[in-house]
C-alpha positions as CSV (number, residue, x, y, z in Angstrom):
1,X,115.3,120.5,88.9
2,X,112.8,122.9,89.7
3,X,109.2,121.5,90.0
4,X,106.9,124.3,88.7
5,X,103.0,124.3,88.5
6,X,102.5,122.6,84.9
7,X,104.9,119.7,86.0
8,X,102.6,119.2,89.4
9,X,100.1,119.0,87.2
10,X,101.4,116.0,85.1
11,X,102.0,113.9,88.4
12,X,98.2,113.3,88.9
13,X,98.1,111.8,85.3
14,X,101.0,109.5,85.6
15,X,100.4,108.3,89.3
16,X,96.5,107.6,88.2
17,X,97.3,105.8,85.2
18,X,100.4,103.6,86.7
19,X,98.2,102.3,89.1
20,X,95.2,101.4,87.0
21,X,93.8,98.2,86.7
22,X,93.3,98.1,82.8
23,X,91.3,94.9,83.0
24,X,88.5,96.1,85.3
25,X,89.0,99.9,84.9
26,X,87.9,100.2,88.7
27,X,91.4,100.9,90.6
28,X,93.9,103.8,91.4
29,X,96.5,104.4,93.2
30,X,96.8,107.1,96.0
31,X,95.7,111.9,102.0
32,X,92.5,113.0,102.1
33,X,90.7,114.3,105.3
34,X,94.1,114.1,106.8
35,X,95.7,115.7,109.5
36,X,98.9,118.4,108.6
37,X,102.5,116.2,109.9
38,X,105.4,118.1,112.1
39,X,108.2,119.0,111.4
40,X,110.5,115.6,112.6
41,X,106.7,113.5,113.0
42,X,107.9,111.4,110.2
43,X,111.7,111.5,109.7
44,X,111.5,107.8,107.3
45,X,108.9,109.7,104.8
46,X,110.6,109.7,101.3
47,X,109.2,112.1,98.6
48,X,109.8,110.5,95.0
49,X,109.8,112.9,91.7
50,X,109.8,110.2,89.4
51,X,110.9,110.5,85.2
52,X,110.0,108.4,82.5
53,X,109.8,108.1,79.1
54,X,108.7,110.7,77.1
55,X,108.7,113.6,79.7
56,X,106.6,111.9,82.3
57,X,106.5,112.8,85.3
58,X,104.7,110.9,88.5
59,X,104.9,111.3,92.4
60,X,105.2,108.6,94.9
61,X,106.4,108.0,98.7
62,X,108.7,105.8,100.2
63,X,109.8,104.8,103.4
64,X,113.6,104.4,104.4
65,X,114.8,101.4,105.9
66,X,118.4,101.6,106.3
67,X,121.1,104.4,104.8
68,X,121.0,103.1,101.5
69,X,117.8,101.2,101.2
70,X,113.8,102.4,101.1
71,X,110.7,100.5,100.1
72,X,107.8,102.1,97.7
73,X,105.3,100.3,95.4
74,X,106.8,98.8,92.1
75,X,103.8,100.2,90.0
76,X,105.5,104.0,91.0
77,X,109.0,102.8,89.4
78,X,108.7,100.0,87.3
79,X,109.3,102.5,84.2
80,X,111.7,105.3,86.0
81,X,114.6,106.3,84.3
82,X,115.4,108.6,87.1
83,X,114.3,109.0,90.1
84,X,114.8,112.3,92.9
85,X,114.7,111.5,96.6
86,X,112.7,114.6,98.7
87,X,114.8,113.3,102.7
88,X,113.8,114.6,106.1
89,X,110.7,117.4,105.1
90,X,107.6,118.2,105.7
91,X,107.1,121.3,103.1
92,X,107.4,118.3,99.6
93,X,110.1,120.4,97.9
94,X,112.3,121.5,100.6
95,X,113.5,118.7,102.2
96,X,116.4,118.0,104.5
97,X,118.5,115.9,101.7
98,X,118.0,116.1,98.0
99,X,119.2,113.0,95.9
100,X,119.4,112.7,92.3
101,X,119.8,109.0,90.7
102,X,120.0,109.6,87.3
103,X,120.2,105.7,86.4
104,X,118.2,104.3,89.4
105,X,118.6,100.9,91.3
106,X,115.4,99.7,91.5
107,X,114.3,95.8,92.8
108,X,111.3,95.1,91.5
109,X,109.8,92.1,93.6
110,X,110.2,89.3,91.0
111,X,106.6,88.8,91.4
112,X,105.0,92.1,90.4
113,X,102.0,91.7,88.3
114,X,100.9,95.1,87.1
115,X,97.6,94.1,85.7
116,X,96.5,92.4,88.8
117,X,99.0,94.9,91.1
118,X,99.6,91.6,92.8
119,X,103.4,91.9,94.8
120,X,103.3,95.6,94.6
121,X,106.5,96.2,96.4
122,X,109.6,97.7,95.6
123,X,113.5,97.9,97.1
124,X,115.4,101.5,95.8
125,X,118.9,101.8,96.4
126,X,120.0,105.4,97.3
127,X,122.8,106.7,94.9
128,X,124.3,108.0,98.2
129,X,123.7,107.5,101.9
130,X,120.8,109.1,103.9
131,X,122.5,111.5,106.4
132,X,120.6,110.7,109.7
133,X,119.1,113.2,112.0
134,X,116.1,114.6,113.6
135,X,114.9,114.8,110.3
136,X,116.0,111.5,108.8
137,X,115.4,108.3,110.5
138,X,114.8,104.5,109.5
139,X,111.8,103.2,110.1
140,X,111.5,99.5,111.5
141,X,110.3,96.6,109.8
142,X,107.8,93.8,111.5
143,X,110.3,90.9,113.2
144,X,110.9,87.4,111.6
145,X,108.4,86.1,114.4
146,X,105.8,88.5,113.7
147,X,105.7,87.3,110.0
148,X,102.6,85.9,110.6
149,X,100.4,88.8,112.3
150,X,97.7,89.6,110.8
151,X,97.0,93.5,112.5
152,X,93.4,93.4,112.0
153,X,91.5,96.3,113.6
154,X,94.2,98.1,115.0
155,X,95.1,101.4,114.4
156,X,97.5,102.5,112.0
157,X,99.2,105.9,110.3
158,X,99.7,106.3,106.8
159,X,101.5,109.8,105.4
160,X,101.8,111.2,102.1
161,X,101.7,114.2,100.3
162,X,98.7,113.3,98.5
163,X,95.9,115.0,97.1
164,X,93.4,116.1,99.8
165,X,90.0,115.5,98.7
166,X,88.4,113.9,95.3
167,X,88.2,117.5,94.2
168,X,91.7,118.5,94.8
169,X,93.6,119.5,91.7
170,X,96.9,119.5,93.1
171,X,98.7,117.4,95.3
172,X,99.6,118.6,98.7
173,X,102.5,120.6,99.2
174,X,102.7,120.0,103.3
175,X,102.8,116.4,104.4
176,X,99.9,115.1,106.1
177,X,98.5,111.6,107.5
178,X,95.4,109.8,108.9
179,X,95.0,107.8,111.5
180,X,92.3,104.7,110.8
181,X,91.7,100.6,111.6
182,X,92.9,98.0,109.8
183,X,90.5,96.1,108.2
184,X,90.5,92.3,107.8
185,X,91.1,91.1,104.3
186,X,87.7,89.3,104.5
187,X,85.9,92.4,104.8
188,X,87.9,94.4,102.2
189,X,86.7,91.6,99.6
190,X,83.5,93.0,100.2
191,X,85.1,95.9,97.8
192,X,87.7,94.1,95.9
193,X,87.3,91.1,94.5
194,X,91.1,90.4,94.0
195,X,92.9,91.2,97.8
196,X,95.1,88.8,99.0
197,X,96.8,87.5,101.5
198,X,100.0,89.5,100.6
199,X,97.5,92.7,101.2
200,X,96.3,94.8,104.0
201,X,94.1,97.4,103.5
202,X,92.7,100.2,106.1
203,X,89.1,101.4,106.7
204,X,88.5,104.7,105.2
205,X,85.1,105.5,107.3
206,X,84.9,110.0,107.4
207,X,86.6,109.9,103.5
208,X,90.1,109.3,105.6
209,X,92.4,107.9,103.1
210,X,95.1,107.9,101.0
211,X,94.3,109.4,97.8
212,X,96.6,110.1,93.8
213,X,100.2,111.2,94.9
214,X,100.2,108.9,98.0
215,X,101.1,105.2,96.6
216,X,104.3,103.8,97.9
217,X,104.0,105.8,100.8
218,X,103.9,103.8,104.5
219,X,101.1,102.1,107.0
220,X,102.7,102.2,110.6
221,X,101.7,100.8,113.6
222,X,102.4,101.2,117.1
223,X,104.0,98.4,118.6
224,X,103.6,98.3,122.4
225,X,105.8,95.6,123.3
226,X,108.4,97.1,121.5
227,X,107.8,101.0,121.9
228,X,108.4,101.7,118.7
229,X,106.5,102.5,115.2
230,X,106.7,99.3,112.6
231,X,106.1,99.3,108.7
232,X,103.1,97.1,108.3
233,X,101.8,98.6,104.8
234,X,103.1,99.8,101.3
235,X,100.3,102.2,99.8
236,X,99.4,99.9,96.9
237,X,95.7,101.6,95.6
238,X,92.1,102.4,95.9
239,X,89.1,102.5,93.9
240,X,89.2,104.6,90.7
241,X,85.4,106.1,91.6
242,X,87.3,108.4,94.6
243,X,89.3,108.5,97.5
244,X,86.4,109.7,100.0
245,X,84.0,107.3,99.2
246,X,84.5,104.9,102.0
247,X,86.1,102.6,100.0
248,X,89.2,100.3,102.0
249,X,92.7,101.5,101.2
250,X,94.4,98.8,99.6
251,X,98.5,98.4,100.9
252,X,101.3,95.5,100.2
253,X,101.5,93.5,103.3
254,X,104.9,94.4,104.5
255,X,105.4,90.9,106.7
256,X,104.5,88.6,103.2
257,X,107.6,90.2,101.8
258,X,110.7,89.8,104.8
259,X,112.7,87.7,103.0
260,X,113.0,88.8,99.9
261,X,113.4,92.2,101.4
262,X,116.3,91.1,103.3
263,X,117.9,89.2,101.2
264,X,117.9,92.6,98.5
265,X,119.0,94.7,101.1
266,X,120.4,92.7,104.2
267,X,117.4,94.5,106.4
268,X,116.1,91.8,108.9
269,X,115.1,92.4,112.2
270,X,114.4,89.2,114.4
């Protein structure tokens, strides 16, 4: 299915409007000010052309986890009725591996709330396996024993093919990412009254952020001890008023959810 320039245009509506808070009118879901990705820089970035009812049409990232098994937010696919999986590219519609599910396996976290977008989290199950290469590569979760880090004020990487700038009117079509701190959850109240202790959220100081067309997407860190890159962060949303207005980056804790994410898809790492 080709995606042609009236269809991009659609995306923005339906990836704005599924993350809205309806109650306080105030949030939305969403690279801006980013940084252009190389080929290979982020072989577990997942591109999501996402259907729904009626002709609707959204786009969301994802980050693969195992062959079969990726993570995005739930308010990206709670209403999909089919879902195609962009694998292993940089340029958003010519990737590596192209999967159709036209009957999706989605795991919503039994949880989800999508008026408060409390337990914004989401298992998909790939219709077929990823084919691994330079392109396409897992990446890890946070260990059992690290359940209980918190990652303040470190710095972190999150990707998407976003939007660029509040005045963007399309969606990237190159994948890009920024590089910023974590932010305690005590100072993102400052912003949002309703973060959690199952959220994370990212300072967004320069207008560095993620921005409509990025939710789902990944927050990685660098892990030291382990030399390797860990999924700390599920793009959740951001303030409705713009992406580059300094406002925190909201993300789904990735450690609040280990369980119930191996138990769906036997992922665990100790």
């Amino acid at each position: 299915m080709q995606i042609g320039s009236a269809l991009v245009g659609l995306l923005f509506v339906a990836v704005q409007v599924g993350c809205l808070d309806l109650r306080h009118g105030a949030l939305t879901g969403r690279i801006s000010g980013g940084e252009v990705a190389r080929d290979n820089q982020f072989p577990y970035q997942v591109g999501l052309s996402i259907e729904e009812a009626n002709d609707l049409f959204s786009w969301c990232g994802g980050s693969l986890i195992s062959d079969q098994y990726l993570l995005t937010a739930a308010h990206c696919v709670e209403e999909a009725i089919s879902i195609t999986f962009y694998l292993g590219g940089v340029q958003r519609l010519s990737p590596q591996q192209l999967i159709r599910a036209n009957s999706p396996v989605v795991y919503l976290h039994p949880d989800w709330d999508s008026q408060s977008l409390e337990n914004d989290i989401a298992l998909l199950r790939l219709p077929e396996p990823a084919v691994f290469s330079s392109s396409i590569d897992v990446i890890r979760l946070p260990g059992m024993a690290s359940s209980h880090v918190s990652y303040d004020y470190v710095p972190a990487t999150t990707s998407g093919w976003g939007r660029m700038s509040d005045e963007s009117a399309l969606i990237s079509d190159h994948l890009r990412f920024v590089v910023q701190f974590v932010e305690s959850n005590e100072d993102c109240q400052y912003a949002y009254a309703n973060i959690k202790p199952t959220n994370i959220c990212m300072d967004t100081t320069g207008g560095r952020s993620t921005c409509t067309g990025d939710s789902g997407g990944p927050l990685i860190y660098y892990d030291p001890l382990q030399s390797a890159n860990i999924l700390i962060g599920v793009t959740s949303y951001g303030k409705k008023s713009g992406c580059t207005r300094g406002y925190p980056s909201v993300f789904t804790r990735v450690t609040a959810y280990l369980d119930w994410i191996a138990e769906v898809s036997g992922v665990v790492y100790p």
